[in-house]
VODOTI-472831 format. One record per atom (N, C-alpha, C): residue number from 1; residue in one letter; atom name; z, y, x. Coordinates in Angstrom, 1 decimal. Example, Ala and Ser with C-alpha at 12.3 -4.5 7.8 and 13.67 -1.06 7.14 Angstrom:
BEGIN
1 / A / N / 7.8 / -5.7 / 13.2
1 / A / CA / 7.8 / -4.5 / 12.3
1 / A / C / 7.8 / -3.3 / 13.2
2 / S / N / 7.1 / -2.2 / 12.8
2 / S / CA / 7.1 / -1.1 / 13.7
2 / S / C / 7.9 / 0.0 / 12.9
This chain:
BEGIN
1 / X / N / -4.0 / -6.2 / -20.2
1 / X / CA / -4.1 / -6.7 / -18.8
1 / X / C / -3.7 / -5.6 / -17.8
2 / X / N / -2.4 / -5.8 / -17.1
2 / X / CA / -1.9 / -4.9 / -15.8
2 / X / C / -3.4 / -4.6 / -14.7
3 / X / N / -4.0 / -3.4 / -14.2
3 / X / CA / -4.3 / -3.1 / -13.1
3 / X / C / -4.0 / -3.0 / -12.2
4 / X / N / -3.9 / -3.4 / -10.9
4 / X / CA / -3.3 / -3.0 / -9.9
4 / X / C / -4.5 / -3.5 / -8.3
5 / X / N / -4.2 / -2.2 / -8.2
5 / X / CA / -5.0 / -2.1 / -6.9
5 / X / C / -3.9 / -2.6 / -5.6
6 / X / N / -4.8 / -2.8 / -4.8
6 / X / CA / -3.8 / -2.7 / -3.6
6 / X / C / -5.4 / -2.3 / -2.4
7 / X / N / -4.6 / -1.2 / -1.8
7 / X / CA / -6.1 / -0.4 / -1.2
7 / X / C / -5.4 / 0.0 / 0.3
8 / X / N / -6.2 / -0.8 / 1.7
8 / X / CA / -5.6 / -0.7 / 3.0
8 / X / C / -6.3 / -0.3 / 3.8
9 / X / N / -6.2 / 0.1 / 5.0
9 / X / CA / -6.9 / -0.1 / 6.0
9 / X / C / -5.9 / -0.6 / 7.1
10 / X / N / -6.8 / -1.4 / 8.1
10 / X / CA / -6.4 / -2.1 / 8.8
10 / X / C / -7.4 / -2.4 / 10.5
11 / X / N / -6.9 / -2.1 / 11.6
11 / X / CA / -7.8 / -2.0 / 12.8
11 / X / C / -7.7 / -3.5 / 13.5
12 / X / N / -6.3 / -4.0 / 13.3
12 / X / CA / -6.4 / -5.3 / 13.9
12 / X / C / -6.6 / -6.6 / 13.0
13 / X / N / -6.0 / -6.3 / 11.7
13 / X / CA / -6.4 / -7.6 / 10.7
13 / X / C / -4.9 / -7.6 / 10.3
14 / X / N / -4.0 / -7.4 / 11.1
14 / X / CA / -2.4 / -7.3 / 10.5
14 / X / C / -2.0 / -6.7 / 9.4
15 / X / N / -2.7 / -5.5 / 8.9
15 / X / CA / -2.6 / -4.8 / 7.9
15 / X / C / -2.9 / -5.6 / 6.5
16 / X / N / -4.2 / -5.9 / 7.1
16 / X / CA / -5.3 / -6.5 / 5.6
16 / X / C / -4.4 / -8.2 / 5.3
17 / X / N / -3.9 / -8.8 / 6.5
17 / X / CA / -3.1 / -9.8 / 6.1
17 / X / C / -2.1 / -9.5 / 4.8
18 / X / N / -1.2 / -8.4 / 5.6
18 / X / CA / -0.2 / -8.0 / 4.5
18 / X / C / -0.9 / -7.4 / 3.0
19 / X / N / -2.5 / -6.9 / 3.2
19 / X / CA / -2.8 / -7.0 / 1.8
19 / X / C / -2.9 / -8.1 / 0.9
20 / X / N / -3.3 / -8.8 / 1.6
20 / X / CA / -3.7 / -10.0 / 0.9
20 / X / C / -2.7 / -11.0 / 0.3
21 / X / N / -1.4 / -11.2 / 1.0
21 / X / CA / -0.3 / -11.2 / 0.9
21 / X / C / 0.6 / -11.0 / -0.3
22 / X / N / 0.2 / -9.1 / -0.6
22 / X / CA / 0.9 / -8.8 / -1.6
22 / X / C / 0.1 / -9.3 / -2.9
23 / X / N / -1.3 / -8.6 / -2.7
23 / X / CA / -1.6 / -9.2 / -3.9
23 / X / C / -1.5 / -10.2 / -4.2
24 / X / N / -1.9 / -11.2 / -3.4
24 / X / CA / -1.3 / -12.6 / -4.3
24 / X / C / 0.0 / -12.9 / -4.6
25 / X / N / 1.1 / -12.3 / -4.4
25 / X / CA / 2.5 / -11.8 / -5.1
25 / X / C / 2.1 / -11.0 / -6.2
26 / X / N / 0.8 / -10.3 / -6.3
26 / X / CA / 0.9 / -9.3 / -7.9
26 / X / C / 0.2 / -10.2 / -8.9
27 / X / N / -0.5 / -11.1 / -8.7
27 / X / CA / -1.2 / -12.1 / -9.4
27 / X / C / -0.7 / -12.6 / -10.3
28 / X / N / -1.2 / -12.9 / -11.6
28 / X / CA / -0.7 / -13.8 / -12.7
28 / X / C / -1.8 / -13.5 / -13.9
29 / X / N / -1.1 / -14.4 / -15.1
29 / X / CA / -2.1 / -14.2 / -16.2
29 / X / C / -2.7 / -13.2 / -17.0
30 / X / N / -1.4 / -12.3 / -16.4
30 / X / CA / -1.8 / -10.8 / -17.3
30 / X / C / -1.8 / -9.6 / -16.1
31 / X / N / -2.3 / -9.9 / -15.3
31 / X / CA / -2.5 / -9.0 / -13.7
31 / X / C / -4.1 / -9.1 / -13.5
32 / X / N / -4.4 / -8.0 / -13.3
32 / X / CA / -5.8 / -7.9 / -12.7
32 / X / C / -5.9 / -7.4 / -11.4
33 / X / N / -5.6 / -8.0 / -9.9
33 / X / CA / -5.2 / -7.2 / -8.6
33 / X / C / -6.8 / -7.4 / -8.5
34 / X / N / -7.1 / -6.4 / -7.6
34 / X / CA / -8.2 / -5.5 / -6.9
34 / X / C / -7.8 / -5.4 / -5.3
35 / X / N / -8.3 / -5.6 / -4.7
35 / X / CA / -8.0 / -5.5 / -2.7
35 / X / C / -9.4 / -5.0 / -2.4
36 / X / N / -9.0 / -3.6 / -1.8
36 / X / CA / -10.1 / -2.9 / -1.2
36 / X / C / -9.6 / -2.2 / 0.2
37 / X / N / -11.1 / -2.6 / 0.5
37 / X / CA / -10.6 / -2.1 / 2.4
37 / X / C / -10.8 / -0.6 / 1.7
38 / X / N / -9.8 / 0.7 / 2.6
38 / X / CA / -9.9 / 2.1 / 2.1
38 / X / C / -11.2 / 2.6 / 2.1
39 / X / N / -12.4 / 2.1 / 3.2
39 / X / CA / -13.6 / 2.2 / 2.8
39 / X / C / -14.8 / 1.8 / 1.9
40 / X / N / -14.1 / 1.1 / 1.0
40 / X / CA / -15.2 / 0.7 / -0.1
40 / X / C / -14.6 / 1.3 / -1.1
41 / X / N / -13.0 / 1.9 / -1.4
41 / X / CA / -12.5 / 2.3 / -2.4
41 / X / C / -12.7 / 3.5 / -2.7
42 / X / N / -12.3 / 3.8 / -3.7
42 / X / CA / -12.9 / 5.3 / -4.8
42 / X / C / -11.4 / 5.6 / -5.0
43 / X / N / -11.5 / 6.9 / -5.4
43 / X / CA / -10.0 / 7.8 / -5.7
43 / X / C / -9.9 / 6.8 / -7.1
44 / X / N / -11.1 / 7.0 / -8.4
44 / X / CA / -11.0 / 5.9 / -9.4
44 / X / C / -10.4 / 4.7 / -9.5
45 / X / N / -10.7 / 4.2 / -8.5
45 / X / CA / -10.0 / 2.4 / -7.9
45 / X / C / -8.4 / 3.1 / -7.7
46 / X / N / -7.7 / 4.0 / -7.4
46 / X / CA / -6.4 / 4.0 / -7.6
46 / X / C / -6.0 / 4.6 / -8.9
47 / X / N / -6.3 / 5.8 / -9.3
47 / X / CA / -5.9 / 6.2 / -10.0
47 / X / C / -6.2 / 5.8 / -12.1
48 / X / N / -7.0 / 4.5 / -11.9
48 / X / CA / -7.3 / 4.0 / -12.9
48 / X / C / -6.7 / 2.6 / -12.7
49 / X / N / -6.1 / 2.6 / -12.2
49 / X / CA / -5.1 / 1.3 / -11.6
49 / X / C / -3.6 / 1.5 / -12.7
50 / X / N / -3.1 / 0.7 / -12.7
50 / X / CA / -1.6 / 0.6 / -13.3
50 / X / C / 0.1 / 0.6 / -12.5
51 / X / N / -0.9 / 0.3 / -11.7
51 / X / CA / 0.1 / -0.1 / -10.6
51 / X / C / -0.8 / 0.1 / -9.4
52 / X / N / 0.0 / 1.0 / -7.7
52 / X / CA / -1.0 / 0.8 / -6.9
52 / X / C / -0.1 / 0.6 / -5.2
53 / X / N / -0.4 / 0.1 / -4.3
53 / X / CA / -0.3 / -0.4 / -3.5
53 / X / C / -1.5 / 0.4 / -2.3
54 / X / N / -0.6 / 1.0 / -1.6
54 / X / CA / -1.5 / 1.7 / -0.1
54 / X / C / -1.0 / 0.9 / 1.3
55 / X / N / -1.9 / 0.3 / 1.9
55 / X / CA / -1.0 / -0.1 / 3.1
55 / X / C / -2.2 / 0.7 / 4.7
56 / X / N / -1.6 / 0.8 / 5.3
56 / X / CA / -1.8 / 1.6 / 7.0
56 / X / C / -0.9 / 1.1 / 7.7
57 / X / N / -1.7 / 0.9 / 9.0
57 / X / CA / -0.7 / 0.5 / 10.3
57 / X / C / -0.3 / 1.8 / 10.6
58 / X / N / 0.7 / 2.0 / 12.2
58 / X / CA / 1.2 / 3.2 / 12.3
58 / X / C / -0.2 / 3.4 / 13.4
59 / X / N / -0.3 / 4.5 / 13.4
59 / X / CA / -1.3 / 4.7 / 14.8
59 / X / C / -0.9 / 6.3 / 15.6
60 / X / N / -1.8 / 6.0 / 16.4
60 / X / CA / -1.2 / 7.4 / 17.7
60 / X / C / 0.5 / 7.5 / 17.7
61 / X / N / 0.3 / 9.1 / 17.6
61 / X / CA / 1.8 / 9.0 / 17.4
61 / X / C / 3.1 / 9.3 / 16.3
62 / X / N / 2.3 / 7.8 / 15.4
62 / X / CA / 3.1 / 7.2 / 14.3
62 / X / C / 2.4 / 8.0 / 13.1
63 / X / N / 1.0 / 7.8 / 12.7
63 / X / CA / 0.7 / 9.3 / 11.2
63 / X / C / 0.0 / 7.9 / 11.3
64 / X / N / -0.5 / 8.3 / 9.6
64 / X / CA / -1.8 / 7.2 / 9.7
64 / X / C / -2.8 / 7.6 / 10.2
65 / X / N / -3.7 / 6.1 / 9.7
65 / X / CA / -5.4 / 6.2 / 10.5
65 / X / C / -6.0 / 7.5 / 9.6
66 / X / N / -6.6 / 8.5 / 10.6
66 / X / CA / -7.2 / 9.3 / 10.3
66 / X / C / -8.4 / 9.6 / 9.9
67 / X / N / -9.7 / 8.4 / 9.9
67 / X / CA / -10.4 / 9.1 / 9.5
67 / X / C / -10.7 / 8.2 / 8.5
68 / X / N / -10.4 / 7.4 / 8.1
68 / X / CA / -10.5 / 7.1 / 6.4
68 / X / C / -9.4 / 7.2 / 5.6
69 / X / N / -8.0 / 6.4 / 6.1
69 / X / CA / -7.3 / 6.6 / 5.1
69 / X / C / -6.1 / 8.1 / 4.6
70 / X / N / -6.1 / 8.6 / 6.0
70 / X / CA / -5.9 / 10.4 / 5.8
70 / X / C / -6.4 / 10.7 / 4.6
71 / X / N / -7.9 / 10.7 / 5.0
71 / X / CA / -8.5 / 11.7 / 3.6
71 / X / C / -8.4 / 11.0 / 2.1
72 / X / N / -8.3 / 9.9 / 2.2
72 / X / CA / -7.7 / 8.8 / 0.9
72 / X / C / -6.9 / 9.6 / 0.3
73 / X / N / -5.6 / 9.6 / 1.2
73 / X / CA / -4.6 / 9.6 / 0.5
73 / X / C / -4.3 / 11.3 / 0.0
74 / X / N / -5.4 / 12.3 / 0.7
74 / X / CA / -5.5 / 13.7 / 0.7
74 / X / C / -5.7 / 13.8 / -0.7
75 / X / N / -6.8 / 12.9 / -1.2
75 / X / CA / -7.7 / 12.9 / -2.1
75 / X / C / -6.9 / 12.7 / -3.4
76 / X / N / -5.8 / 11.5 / -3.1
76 / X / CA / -4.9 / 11.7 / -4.4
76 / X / C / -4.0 / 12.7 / -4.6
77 / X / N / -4.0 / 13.9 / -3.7
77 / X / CA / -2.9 / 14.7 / -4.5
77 / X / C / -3.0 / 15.2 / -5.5
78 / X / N / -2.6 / 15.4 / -6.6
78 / X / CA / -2.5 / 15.7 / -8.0
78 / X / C / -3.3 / 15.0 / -8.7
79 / X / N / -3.8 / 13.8 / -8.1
79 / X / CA / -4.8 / 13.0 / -9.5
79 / X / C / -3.8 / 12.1 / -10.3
80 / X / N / -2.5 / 11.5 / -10.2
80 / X / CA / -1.8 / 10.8 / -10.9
80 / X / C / -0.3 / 10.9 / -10.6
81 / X / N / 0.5 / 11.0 / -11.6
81 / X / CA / 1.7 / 11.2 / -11.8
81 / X / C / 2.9 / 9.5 / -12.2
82 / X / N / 3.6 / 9.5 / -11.8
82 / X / CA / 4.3 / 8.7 / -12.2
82 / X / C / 3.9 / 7.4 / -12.3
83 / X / N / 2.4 / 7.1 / -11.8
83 / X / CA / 2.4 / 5.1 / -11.5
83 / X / C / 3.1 / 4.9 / -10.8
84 / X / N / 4.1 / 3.8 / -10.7
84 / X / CA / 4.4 / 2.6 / -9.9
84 / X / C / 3.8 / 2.7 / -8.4
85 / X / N / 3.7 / 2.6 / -7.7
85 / X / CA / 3.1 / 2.7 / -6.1
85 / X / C / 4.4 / 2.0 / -4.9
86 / X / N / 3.3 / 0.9 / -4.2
86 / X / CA / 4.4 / 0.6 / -2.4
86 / X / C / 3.6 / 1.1 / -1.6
87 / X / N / 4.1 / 1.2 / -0.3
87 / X / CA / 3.1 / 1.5 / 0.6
87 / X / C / 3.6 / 0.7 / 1.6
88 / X / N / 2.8 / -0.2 / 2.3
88 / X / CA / 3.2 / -1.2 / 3.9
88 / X / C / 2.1 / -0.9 / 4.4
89 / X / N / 2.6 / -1.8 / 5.7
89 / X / CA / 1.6 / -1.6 / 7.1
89 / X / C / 3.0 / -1.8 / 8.4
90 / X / N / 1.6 / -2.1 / 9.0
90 / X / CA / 2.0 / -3.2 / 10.6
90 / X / C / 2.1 / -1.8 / 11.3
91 / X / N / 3.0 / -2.5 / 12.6
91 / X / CA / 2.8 / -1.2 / 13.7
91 / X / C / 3.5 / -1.9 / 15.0
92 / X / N / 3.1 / -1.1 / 16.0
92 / X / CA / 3.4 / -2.3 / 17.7
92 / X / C / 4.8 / -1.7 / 18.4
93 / X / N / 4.7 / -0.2 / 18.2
93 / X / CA / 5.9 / 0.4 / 18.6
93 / X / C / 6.3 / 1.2 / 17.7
94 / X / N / 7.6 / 2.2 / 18.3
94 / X / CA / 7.8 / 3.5 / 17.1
94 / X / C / 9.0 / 2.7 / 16.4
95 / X / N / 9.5 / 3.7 / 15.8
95 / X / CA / 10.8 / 3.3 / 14.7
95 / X / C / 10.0 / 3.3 / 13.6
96 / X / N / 9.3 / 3.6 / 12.8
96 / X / CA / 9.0 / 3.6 / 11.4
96 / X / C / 8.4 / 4.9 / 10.8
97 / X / N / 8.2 / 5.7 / 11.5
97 / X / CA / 8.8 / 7.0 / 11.3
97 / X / C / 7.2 / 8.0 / 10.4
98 / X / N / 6.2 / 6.9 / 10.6
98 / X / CA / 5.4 / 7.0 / 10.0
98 / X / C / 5.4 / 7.2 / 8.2
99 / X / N / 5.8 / 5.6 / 8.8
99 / X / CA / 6.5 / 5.4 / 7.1
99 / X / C / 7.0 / 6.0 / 6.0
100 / X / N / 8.4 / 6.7 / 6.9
100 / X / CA / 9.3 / 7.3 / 6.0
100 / X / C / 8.6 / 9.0 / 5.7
101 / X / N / 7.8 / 9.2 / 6.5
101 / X / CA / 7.0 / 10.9 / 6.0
101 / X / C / 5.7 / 10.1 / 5.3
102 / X / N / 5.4 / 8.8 / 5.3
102 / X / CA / 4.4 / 8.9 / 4.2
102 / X / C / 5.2 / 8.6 / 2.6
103 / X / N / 5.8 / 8.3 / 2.7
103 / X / CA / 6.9 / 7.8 / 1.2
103 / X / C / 7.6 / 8.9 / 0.9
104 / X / N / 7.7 / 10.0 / 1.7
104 / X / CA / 8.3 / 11.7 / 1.2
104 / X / C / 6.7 / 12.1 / 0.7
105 / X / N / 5.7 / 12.1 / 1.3
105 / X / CA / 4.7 / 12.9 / 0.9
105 / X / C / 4.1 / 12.4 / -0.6
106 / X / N / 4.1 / 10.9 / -0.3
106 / X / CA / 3.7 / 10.4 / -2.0
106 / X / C / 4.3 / 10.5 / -3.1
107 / X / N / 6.1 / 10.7 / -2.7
107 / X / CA / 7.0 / 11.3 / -3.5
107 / X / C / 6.7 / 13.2 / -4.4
108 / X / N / 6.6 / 13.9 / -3.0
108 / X / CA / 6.1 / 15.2 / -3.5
108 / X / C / 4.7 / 15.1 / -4.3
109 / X / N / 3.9 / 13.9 / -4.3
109 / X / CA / 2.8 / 14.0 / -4.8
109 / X / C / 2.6 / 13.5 / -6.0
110 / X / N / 4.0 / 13.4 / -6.3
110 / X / CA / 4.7 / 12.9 / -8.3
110 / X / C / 4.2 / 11.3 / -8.3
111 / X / N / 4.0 / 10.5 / -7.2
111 / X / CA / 4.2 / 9.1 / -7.9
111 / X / C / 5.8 / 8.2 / -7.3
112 / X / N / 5.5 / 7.4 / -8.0
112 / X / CA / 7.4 / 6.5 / -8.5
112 / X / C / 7.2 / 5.6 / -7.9
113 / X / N / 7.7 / 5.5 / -5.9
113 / X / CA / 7.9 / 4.6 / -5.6
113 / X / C / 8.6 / 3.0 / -5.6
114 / X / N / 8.9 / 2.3 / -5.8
114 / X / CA / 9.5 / 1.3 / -6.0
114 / X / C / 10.4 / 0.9 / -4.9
115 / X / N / 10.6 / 1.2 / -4.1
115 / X / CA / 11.2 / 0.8 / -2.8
115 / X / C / 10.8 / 1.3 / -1.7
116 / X / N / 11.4 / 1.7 / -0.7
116 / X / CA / 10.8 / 1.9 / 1.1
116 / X / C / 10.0 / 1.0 / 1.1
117 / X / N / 8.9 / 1.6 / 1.5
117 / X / CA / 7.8 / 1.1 / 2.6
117 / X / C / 8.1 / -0.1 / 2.8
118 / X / N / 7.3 / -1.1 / 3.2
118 / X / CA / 7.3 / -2.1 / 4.2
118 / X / C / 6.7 / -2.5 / 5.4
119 / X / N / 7.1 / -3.0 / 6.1
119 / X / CA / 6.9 / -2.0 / 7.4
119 / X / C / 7.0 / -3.4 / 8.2
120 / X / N / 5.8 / -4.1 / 8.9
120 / X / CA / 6.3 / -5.4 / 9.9
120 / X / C / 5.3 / -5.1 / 11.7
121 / X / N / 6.1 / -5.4 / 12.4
121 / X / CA / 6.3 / -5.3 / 13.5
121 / X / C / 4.9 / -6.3 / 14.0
122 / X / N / 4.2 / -5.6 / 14.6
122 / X / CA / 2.6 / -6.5 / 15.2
122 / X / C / 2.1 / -7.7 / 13.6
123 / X / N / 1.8 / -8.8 / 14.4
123 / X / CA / 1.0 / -9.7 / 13.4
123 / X / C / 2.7 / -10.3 / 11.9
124 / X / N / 2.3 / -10.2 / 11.0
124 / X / CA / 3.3 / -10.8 / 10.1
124 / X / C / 3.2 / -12.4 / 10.2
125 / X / N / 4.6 / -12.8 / 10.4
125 / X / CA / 5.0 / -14.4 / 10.6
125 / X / C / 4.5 / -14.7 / 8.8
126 / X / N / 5.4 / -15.8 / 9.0
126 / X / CA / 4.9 / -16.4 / 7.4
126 / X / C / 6.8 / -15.5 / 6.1
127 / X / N / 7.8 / -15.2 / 7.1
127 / X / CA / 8.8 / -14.3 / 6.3
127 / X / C / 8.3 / -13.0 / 6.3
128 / X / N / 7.2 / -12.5 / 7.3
128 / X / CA / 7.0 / -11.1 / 6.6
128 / X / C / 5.6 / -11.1 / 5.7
129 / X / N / 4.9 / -12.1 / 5.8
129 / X / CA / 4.0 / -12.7 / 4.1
129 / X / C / 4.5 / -12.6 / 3.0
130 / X / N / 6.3 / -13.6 / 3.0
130 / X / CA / 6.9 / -14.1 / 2.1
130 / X / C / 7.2 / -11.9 / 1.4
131 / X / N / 8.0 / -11.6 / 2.2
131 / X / CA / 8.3 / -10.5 / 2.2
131 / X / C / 7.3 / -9.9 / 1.4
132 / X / N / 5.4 / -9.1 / 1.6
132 / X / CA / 5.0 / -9.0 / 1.1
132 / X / C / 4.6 / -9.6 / -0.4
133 / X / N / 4.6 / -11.0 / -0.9
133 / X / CA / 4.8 / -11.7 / -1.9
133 / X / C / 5.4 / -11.0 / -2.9
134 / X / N / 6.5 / -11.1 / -2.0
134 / X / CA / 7.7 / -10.7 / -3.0
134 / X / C / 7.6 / -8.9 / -3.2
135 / X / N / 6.7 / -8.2 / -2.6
135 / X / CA / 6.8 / -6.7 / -3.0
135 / X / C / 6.0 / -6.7 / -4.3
136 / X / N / 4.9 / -7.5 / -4.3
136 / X / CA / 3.9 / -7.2 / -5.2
136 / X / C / 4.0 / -8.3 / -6.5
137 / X / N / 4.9 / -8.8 / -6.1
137 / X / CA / 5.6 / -9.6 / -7.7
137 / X / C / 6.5 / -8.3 / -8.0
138 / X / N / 7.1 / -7.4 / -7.8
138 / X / CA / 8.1 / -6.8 / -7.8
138 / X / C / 7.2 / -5.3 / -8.3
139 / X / N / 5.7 / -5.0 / -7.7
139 / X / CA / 4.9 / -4.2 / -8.2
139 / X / C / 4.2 / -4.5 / -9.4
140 / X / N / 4.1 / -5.9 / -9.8
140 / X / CA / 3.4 / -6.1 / -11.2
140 / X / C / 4.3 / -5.8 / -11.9
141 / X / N / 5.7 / -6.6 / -11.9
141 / X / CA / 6.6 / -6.6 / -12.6
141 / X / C / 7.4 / -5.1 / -13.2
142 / X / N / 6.9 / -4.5 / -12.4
142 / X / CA / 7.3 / -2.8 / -12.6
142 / X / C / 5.9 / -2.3 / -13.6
143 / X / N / 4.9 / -2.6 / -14.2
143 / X / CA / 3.8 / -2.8 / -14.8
143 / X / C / 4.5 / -2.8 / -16.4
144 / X / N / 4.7 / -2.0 / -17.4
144 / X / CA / 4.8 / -2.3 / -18.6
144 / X / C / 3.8 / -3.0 / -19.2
């Protein structure tokens, strides 16, 4: 049975949409998704995962939320090599730019992203849902 976490935080509910979203795009008979707000999760809950999924809105000026999921993602450096990993999240302004230095940093931190970020503009319509869907069918399926 595939693990796969998908672990967010979220200030307006935009974020935790797009979690909920993907995971049910990672769902099936041989998938076991997990959705944890970044505050109930354990470094364990990722790195004993098969597959993992980080999502953050952009906040201030464009870094993520600092005082939970910063130190999250501090906390994985060097605990796992080469899982499968996406990272999304909402954001109101800004080019992305969040994004693209969190997908370099997870890169330096030896996991195998599957694609850029995804990345949707304030609340997700029902195409940037679909969108998520389709990332986390595309994260199980990256799951040997």
């Amino acid at each position: 049975m595939k693990k796969i976490a998908v672990i967010y935080w979220s200030g307006t509910g935009n974020t935790e949409q797009m979690a909920k979203a993907l995971a049910a795009g990672a769902e099936g008979p041989d998938a076991e998704v997990k959705v944890l707000s970044v505050d109930d999760a354990t470094v364990d809950d990722a790195i004993q995962a098969d597959a993992l999924a980080l999502g953050c809105p952009a906040m201030g000026n464009e870094v993520l939320e600092e005082g939970s999921m910063e130190p999250f993602v501090e906390s994985l450096e060097g605990q796992k090599n080469g899982i499968p990993i996406v990272l999304f999240g909402s954001y109101d302004w800004g080019s992305g730019e969040w994004m693209k230095e969190w997908e370099e940093r997870m890169r330096n931190q030896g996991f195998t992203l599957l694609e850029d970020g995804l990345i949707i503009q304030n609340t997700p319509d029902e195409e940037g849902l679909a969108a998520c869907r389709a990332l986390g069918k595309k994260l199980a399926a990256a799951v040997v």
